[in-house]
VOGURO-314328 format. One record per residue (C-alpha): x, y, z; residue number from 1; residue in one letter; chain. Coordinates in nm, 4 decimals, decimal comma. Each point is the difference from the previous one (the first is absolute). Layout:
BEGIN
+----------+----------+----------+-----+--------+--------+
!       xx !       yy !       zz ! num ! residu ! chaine !
+----------+----------+----------+-----+--------+--------+
!        X !        Y !        Z ! NUM !      a !      A !
...
+----------+----------+----------+-----+--------+--------+
% end
This chain:
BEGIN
+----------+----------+----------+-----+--------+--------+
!       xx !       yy !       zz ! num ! residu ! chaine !
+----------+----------+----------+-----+--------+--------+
! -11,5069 !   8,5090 !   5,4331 !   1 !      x !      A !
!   0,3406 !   0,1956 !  -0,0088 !   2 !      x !      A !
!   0,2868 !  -0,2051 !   0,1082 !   3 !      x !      A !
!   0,2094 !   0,1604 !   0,2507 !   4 !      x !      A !
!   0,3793 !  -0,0299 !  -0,0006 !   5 !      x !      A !
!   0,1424 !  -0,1416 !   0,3087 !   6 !      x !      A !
!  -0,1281 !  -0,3441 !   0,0330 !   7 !      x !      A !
!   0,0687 !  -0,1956 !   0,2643 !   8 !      x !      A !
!   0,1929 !   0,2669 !   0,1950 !   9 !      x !      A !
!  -0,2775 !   0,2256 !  -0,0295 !  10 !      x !      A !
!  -0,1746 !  -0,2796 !   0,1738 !  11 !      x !      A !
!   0,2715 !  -0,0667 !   0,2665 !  12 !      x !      A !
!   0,0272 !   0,3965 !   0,1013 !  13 !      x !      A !
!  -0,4131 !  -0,0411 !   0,0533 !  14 !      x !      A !
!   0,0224 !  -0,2987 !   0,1793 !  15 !      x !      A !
!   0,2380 !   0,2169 !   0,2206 !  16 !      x !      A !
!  -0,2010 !   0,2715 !  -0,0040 !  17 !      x !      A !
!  -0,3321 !  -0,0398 !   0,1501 !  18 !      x !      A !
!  -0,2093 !   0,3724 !   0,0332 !  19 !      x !      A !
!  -0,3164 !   0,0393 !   0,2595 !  20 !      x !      A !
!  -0,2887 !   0,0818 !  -0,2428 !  21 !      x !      A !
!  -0,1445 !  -0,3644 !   0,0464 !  22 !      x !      A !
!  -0,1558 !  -0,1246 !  -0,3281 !  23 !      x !      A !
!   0,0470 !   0,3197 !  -0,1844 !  24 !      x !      A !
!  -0,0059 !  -0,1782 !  -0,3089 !  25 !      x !      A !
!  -0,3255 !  -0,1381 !   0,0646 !  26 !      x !      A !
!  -0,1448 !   0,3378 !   0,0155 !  27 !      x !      A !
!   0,1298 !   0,1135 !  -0,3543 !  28 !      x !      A !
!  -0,2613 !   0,0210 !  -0,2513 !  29 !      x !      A !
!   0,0123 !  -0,1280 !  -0,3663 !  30 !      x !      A !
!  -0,0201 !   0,3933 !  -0,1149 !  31 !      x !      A !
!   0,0895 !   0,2860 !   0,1791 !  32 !      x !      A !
!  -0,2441 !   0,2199 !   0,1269 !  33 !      x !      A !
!  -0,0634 !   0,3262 !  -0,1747 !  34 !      x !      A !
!   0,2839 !   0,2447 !   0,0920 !  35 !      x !      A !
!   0,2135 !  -0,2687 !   0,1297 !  36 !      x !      A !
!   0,3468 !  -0,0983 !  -0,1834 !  37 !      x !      A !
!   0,0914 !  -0,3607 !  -0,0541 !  38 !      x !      A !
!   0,3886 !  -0,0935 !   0,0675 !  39 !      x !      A !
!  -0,0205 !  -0,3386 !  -0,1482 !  40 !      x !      A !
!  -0,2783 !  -0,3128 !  -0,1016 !  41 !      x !      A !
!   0,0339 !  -0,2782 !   0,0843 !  42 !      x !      A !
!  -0,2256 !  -0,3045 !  -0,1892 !  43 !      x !      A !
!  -0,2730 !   0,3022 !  -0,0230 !  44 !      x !      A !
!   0,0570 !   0,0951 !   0,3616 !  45 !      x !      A !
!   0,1057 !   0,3565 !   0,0266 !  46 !      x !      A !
!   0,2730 !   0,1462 !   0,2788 !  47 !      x !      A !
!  -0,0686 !   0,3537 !   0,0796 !  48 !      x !      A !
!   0,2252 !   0,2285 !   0,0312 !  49 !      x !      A !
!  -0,1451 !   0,1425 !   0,2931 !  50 !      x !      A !
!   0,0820 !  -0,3655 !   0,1641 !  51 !      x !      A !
!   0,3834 !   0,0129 !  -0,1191 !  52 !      x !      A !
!  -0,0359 !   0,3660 !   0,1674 !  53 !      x !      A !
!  -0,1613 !  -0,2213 !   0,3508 !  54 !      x !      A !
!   0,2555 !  -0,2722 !  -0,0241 !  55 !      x !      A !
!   0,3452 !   0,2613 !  -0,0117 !  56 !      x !      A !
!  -0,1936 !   0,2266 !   0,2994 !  57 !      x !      A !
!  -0,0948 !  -0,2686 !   0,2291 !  58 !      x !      A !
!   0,2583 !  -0,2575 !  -0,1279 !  59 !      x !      A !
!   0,2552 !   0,1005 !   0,2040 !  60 !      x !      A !
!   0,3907 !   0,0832 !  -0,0714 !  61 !      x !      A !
!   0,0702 !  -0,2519 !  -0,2713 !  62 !      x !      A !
!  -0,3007 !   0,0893 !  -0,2175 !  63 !      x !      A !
!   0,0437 !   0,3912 !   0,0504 !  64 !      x !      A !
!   0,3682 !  -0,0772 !  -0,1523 !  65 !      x !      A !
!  -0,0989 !  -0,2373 !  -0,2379 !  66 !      x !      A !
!  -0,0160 !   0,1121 !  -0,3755 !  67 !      x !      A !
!  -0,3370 !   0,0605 !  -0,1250 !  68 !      x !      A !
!   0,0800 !  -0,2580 !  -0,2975 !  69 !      x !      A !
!   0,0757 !  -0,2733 !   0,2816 !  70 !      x !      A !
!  -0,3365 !   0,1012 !   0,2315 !  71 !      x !      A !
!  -0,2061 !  -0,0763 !  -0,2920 !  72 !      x !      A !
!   0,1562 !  -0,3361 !  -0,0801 !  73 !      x !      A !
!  -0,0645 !  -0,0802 !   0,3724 !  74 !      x !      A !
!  -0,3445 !   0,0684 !  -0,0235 !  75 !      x !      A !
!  -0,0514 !  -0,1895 !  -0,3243 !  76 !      x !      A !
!   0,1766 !  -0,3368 !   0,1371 !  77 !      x !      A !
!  -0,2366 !   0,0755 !   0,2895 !  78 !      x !      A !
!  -0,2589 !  -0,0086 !  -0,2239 !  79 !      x !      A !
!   0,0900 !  -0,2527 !  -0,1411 !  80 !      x !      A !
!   0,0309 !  -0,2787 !   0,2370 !  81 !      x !      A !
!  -0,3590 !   0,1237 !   0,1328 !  82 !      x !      A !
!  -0,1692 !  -0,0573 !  -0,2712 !  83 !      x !      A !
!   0,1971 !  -0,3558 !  -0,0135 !  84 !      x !      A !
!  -0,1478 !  -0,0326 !   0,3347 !  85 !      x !      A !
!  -0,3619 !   0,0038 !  -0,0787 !  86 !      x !      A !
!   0,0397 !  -0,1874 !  -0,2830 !  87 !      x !      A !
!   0,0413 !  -0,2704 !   0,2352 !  88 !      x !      A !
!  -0,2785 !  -0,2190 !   0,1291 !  89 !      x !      A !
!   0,1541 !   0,0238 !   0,3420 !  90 !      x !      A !
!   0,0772 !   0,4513 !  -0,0479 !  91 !      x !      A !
!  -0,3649 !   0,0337 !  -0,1475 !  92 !      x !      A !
!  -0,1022 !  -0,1911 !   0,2584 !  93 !      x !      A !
!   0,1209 !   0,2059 !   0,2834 !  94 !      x !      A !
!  -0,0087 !   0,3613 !  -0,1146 !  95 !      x !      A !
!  -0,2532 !   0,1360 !   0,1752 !  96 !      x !      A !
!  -0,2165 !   0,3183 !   0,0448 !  97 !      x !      A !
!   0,1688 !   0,0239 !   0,3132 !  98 !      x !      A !
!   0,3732 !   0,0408 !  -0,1685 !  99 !      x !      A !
!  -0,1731 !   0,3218 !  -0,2310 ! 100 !      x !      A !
!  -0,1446 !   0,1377 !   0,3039 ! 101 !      x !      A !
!   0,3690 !   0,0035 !   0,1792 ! 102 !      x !      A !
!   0,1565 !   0,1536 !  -0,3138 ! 103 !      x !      A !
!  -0,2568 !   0,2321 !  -0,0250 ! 104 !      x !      A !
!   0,0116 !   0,1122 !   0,3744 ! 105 !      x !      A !
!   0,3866 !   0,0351 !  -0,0350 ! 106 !      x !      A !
!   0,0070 !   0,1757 !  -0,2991 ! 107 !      x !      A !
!  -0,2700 !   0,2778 !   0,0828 ! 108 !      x !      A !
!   0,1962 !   0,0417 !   0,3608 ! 109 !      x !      A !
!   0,2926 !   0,0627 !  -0,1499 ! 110 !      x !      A !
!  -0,0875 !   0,2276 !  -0,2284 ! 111 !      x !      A !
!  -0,2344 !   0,2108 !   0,2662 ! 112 !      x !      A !
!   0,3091 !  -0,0142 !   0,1982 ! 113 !      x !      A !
!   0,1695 !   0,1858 !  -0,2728 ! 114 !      x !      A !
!  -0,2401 !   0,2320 !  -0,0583 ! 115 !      x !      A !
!  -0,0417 !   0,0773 !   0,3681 ! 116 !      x !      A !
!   0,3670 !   0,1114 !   0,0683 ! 117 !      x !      A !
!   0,1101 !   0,1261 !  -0,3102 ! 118 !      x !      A !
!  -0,0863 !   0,3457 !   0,0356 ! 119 !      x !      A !
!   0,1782 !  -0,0285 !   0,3602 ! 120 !      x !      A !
!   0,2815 !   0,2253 !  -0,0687 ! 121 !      x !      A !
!   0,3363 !  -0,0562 !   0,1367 ! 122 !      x !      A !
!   0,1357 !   0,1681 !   0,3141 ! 123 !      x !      A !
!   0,1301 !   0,3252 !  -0,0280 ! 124 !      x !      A !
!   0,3392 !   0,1526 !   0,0329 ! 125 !      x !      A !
!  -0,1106 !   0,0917 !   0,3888 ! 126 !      x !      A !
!  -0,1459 !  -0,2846 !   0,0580 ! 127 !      x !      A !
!   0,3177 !  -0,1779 !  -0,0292 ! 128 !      x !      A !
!   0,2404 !   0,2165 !   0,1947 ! 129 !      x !      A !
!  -0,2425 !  -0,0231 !   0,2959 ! 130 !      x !      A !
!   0,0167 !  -0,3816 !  -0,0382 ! 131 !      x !      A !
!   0,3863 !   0,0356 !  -0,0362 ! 132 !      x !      A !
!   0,0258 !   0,2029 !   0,3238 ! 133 !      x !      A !
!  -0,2570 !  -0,2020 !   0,2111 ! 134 !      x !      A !
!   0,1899 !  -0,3723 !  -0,0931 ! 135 !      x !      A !
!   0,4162 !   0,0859 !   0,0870 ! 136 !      x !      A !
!   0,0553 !  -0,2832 !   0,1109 ! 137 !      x !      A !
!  -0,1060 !  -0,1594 !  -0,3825 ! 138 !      x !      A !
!   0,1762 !   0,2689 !  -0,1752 ! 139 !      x !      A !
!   0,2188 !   0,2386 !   0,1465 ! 140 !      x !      A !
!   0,1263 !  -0,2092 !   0,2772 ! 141 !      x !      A !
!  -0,0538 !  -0,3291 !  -0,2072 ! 142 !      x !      A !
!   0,2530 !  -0,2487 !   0,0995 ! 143 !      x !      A !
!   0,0359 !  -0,3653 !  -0,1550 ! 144 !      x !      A !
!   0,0439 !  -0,3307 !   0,1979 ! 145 !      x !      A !
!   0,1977 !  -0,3081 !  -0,0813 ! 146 !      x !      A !
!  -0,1791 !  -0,2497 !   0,1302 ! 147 !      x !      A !
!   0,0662 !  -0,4169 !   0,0219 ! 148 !      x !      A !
!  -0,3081 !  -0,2171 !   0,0745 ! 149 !      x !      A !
!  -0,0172 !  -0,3320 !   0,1037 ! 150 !      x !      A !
!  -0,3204 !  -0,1813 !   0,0011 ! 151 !      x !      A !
!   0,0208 !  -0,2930 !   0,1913 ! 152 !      x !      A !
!  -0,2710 !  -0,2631 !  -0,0371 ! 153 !      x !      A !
!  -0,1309 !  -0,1621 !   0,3119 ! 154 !      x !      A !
!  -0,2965 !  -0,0525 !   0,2209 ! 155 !      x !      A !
!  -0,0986 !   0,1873 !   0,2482 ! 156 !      x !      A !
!   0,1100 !  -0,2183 !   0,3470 ! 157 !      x !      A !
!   0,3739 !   0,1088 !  -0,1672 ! 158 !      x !      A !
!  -0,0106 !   0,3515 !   0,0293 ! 159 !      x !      A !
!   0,1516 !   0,0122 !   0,3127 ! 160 !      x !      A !
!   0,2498 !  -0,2056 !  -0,0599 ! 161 !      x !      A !
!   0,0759 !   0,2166 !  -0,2910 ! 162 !      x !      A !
!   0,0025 !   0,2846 !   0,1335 ! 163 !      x !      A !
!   0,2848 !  -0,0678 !   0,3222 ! 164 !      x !      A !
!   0,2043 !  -0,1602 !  -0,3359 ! 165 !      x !      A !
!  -0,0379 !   0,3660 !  -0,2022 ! 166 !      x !      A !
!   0,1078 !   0,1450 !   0,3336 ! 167 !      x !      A !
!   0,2799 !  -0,2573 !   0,0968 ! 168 !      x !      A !
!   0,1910 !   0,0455 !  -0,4199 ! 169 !      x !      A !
!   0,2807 !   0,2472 !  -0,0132 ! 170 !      x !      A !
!  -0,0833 !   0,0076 !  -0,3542 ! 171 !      x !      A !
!  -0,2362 !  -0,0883 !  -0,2421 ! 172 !      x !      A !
!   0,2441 !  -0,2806 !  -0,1447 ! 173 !      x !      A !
!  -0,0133 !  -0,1842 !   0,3841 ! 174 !      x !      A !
!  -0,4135 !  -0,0113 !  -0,0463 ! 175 !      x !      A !
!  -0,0576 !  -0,0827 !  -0,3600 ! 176 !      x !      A !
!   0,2889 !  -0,2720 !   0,0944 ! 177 !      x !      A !
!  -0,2561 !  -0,1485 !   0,2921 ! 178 !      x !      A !
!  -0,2697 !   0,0393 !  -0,2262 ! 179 !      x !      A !
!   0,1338 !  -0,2733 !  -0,2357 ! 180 !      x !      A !
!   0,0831 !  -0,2260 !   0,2794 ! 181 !      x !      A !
!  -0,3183 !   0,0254 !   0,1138 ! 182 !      x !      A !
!  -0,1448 !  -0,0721 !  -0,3299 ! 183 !      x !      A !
!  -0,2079 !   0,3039 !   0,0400 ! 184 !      x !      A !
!  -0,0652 !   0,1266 !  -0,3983 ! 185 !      x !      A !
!   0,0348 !   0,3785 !  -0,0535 ! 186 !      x !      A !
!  -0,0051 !   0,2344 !  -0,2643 ! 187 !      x !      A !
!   0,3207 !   0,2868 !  -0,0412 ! 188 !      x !      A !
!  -0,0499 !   0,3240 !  -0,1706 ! 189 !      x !      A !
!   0,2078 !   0,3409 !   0,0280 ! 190 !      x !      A !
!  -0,1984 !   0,3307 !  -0,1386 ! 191 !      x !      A !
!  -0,0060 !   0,3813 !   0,0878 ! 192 !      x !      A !
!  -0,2894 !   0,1799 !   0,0592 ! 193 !      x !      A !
!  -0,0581 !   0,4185 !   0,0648 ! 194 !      x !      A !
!  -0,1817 !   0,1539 !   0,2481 ! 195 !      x !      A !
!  -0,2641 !   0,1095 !  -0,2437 ! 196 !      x !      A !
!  -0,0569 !  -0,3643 !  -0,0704 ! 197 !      x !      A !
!  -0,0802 !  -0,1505 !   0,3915 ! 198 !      x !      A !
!  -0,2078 !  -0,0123 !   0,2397 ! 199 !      x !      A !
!   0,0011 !   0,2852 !   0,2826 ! 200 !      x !      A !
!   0,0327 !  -0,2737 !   0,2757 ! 201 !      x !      A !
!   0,2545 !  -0,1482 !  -0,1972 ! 202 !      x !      A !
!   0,2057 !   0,3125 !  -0,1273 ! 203 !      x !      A !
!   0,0190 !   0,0961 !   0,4088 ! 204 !      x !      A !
!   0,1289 !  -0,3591 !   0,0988 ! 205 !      x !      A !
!   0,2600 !   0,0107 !  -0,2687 ! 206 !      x !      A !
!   0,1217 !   0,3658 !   0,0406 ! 207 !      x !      A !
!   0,0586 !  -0,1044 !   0,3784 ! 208 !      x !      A !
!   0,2136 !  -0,3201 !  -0,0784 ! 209 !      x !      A !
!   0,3841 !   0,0245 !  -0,0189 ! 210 !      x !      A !
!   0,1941 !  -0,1616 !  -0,2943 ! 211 !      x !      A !
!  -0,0228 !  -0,3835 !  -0,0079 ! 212 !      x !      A !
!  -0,2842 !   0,0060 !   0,2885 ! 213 !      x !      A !
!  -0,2467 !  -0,2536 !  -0,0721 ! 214 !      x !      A !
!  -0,3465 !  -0,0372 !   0,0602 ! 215 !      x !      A !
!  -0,3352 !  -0,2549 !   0,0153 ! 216 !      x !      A !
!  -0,3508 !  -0,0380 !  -0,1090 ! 217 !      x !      A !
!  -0,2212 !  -0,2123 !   0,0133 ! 218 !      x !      A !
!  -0,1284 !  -0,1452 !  -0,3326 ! 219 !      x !      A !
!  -0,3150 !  -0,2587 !  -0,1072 ! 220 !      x !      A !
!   0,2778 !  -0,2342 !  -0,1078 ! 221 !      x !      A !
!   0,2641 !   0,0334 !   0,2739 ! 222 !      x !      A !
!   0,2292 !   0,2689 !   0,1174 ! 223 !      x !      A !
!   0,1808 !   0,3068 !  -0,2080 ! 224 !      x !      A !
!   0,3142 !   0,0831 !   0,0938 ! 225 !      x !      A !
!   0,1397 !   0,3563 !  -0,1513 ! 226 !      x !      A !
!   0,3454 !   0,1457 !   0,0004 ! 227 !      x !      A !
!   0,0727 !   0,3723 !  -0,0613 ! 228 !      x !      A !
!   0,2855 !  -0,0235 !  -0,2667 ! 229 !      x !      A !
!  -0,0018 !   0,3769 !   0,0429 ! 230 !      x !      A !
!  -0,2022 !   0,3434 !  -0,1042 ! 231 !      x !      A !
!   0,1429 !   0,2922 !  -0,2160 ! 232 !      x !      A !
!  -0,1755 !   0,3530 !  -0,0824 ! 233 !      x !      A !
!  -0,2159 !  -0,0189 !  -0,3201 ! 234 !      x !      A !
!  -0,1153 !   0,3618 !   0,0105 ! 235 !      x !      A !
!  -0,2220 !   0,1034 !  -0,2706 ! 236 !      x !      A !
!  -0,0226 !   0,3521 !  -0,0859 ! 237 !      x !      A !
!  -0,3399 !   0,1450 !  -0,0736 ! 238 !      x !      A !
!   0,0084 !  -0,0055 !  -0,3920 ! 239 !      x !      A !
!   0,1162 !  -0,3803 !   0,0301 ! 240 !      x !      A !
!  -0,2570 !  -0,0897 !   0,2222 ! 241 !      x !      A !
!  -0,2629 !   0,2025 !  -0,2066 ! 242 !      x !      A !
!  -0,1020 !  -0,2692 !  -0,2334 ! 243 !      x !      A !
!   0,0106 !  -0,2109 !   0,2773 ! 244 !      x !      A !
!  -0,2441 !   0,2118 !   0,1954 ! 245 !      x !      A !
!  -0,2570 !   0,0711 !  -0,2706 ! 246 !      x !      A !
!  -0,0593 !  -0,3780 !  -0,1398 ! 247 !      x !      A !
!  -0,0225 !  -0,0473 !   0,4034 ! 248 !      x !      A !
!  -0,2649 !   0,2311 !   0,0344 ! 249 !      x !      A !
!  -0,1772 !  -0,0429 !  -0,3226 ! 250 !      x !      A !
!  -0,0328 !  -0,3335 !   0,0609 ! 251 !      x !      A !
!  -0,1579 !   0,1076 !   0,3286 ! 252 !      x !      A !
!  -0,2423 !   0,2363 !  -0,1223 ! 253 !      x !      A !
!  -0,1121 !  -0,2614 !  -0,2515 ! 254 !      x !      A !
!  -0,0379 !  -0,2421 !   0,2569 ! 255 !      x !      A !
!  -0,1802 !   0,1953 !   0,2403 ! 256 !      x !      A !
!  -0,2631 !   0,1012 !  -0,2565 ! 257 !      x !      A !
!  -0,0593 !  -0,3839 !  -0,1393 ! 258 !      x !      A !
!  -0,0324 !  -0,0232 !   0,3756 ! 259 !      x !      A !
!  -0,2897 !   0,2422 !   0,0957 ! 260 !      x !      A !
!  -0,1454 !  -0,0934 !  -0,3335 ! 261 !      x !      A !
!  -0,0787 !  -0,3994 !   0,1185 ! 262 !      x !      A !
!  -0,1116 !   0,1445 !   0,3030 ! 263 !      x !      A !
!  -0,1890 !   0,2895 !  -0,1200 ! 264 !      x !      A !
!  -0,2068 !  -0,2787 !  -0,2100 ! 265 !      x !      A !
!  -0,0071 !  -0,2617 !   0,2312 ! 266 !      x !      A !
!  -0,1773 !   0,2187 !   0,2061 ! 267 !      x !      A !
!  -0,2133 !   0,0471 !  -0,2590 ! 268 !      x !      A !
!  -0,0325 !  -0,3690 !  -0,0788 ! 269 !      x !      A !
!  -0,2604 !  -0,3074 !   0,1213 ! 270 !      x !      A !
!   0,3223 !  -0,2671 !   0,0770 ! 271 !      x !      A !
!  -0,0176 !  -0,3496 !   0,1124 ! 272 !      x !      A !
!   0,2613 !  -0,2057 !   0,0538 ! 273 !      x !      A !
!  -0,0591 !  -0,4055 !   0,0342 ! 274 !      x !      A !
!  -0,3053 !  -0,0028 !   0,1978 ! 275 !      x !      A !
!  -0,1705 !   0,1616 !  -0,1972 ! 276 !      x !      A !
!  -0,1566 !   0,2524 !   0,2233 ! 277 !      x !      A !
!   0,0526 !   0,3784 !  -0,1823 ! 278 !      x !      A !
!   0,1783 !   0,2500 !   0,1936 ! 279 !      x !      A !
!  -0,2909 !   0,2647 !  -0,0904 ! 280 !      x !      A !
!   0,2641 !   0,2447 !  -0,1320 ! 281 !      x !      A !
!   0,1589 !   0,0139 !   0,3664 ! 282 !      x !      A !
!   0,3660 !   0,0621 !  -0,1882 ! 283 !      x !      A !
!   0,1992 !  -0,2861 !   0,1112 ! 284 !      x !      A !
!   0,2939 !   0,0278 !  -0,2187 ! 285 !      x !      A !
!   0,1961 !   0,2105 !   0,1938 ! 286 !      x !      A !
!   0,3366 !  -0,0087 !  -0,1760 ! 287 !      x !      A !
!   0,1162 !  -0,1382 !  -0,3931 ! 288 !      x !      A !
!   0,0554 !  -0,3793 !   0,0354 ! 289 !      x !      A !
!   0,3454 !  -0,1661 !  -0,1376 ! 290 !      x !      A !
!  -0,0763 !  -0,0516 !  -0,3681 ! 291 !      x !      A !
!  -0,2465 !   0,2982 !  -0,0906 ! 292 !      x !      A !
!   0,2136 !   0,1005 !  -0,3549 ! 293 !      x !      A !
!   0,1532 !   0,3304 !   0,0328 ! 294 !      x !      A !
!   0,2221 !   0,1911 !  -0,2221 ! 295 !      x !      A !
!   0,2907 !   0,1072 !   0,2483 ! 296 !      x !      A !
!   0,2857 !  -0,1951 !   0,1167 ! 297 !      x !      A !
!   0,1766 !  -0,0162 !   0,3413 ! 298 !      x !      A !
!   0,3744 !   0,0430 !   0,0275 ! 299 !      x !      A !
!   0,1522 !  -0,3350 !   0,1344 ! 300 !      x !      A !
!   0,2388 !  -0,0584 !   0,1994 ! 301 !      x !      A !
!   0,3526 !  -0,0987 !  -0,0789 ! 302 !      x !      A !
!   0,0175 !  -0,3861 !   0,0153 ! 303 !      x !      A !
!   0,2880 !  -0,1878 !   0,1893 ! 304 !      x !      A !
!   0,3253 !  -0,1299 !  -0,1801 ! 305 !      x !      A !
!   0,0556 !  -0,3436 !   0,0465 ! 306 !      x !      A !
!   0,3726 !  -0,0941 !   0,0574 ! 307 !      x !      A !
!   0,1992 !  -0,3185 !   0,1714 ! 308 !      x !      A !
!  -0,0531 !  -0,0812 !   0,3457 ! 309 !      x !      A !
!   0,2919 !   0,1366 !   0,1986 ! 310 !      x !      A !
!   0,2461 !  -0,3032 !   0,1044 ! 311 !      x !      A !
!  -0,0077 !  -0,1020 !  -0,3391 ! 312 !      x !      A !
!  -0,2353 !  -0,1950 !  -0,2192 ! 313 !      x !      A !
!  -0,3457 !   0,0701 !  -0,0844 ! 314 !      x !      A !
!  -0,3328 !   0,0510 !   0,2248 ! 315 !      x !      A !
!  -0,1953 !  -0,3487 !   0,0719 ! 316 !      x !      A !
+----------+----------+----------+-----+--------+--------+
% end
């Protein structure tokens, strides 16, 4: 076998580094298939290249950015410590046909996936200025909110108790002060957050508070108590929203078309589900579960600041 450099830090950045293609090194074989180009070998086990080509598409951020050189190594230490594995009384033990079967599933989804959106061409330059126009209130009327959060911990038979004390403060200080003589424990955090990035019930409760008005939700854990800090225009301009707009939509028109895929062939499908008893084709999927690979991303939210509890000192 050909030694890698790295060592044991190419071992600690794969430890760190975990990618979804369950087992893929199981699924190598010990030559590559005719037409098919091997990255590296590993004890006689080959690594395609079309699996380094898997890994940095459906890897996520850190293995699109990560040198080919260094994807490689990670997939050779993987290798590595699986074939370690079954070499093991206990790993040859309890590798099963099941674990091949999930690799296999994943691995052919994915790679449909691709196939089925990747002649899905991006939105066009019309597309986008309608979406511009339609959505002022995320673009040209965008406005950012400063925004402090308290999340108090408590049961439920509080709440009302909680809620006369947010009333009763003149400031925030007074009620994170009561909240320690209480003993209550609470969590601080301070964060801004555009229009483009709430909820419409949310964005219409905030643009109708005042400066330093505060408000309360209930939460599964207790109560959340948020402070408007204040709001400023954060106008974007049509060519700064427009790559914005068409990874938006894109992602969209991807996901809409994995969408009526599942259901086109789950209509199409016998499905049972636990008991057993088939569906007869009946087409119960009717929307892409949480997990189904895909090959677009959602833009997330900004996510809060945390900073010191006002009063002084740090949140319990």
């Amino acid at each position: 076998m050909t030694v890698v450099g790295g060592g044991p830090a190419v071992a600690r950045r794969f430890l760190l580094w975990c990618v979804p293609l369950t087992a893929l090194g199981l699924l190598a074989a010990c030559a590559p298939p005719p037409g098919e180009q091997a990255a590296a070998r590993v004890n006689g086990i080959t690594i395609l290249q079309d699996e380094v080509d898997l890994v940095r598409t459906f890897g996520g951020e850190q293995a699109q950015d990560m040198p080919a050189r260094r994807l490689v190594e990670a997939l050779i230490v993987k290798e590595l410590l699986a074939q370690q594995f079954l070499r093991t009384a206990r790993g040859s033990a309890e590798v099963a046909e099941s674990a091949l079967s999930v690799a296999r599933r994943e691995l052919l989804a994915q790679r449909y996936v691709a196939a089925l959106v990747g002649d899905i061409a991006p939105p066009d330059a019309e597309q986008v200025r309608a979406f511009y126009r339609a959505h002022p209130g995320q673009f040209a009327k965008r406005r950012a909110f400063v925004l402090r959060t308290l999340e108090i911990r408590a049961p439920p038979a509080r709440e009302p108790e909680l809620r006369d004390r947010v009333r009763a403060a003149a400031s925030l200080d007074q009620l994170v002060k009561w909240l320690r003589t209480a003993g209550l424990r609470f969590t601080w955090s301070e964060s801004e957050h555009t229009s483009d990035q709430l909820a419409p019930d949310s964005l219409a409760q905030l643009a109708a508070m005042r400066n330093s008005e505060v408000t309360v939700q209930t939460t599964p854990d207790g109560v959340r108590v948020i402070q408007l800090i204040g709001s400023r225009p954060a106008t974007l301009d049509e060519p700064a929203a427009r790559p914005l707009i068409e990874r938006r939509l894109w992602a969209r028109m991807r996901a809409a078309a994995l969408d009526a895929e599942v259901k086109r062939l789950s209509g199409l499908a016998a499905i049972s589900i636990g008991d057993g008893e088939s569906s007869g084709g009946t087409g119960q999927l009717t929307a892409v579960p949480d997990g189904v690979p895909t090959v677009f991303s959602r833009v997330a939210p900004q996510g809060p600041v945390t900073g010191r509890a006002p009063g002084g000192g740090d949140a319990q």
